[in-house]
N, C-alpha and C positions, 0 to 999 in steps of 0.2 A: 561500048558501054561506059558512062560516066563513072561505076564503081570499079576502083582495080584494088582486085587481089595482091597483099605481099606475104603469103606464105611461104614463098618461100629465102623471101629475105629474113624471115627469123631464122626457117630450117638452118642456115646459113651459120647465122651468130652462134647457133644453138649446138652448131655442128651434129644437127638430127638428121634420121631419113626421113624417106617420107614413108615407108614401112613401122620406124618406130615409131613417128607422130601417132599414124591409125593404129596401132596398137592401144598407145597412148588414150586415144581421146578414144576408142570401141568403134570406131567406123570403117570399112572397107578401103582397102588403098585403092581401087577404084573411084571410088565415091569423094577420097579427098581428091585423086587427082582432078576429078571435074570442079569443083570447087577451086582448087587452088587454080585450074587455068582459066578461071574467070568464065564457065560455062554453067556454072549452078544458076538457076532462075531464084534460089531464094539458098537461107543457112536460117535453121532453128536457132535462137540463142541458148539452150542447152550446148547445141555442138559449138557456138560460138565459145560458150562459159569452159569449155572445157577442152578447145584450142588455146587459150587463154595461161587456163591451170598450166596445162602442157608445157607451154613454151613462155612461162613465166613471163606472160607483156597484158597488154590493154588491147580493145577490139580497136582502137587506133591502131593499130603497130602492124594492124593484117590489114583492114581495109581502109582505103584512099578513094575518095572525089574527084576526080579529074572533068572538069569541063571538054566535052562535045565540040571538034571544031563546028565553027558557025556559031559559035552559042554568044548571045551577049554579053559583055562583061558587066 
């Protein structure tokens, strides 16, 4: 998938779990974990806005573009 998850290259910085994140943001630590490993088909921007809040960054800082090998440049 051309979109890649960095949640938890904040968790990181943030030195968060991913237990307090879902607390955090009100979503099930299930639910981040599918997200975070790049298996969500979609993210509300509520939950985006308030990963955000959480982990003090920009919807940059969690999701990345990476080009499809094969893909043109």
């Amino acid at each position: 998938m051309p979109i890649v998850v960095e949640i938890d290259v904040m968790l990181a910085k943030r030195k968060m779990s991913v237990g307090e994140l879902a607390d955090r943001v009100g979503i099930t630590p299930a639910n981040l974990a599918v997200l975070k490993n790049g298996r969500a088909k979609a993210v509300r921007f509520s939950t985006l806005a308030a990963l955000c809040e959480a982990l003090e960054c920009q919807p940059g800082d969690l999701l990345r573009w990476e080009a499809e090998d094969g893909a043109d440049a």
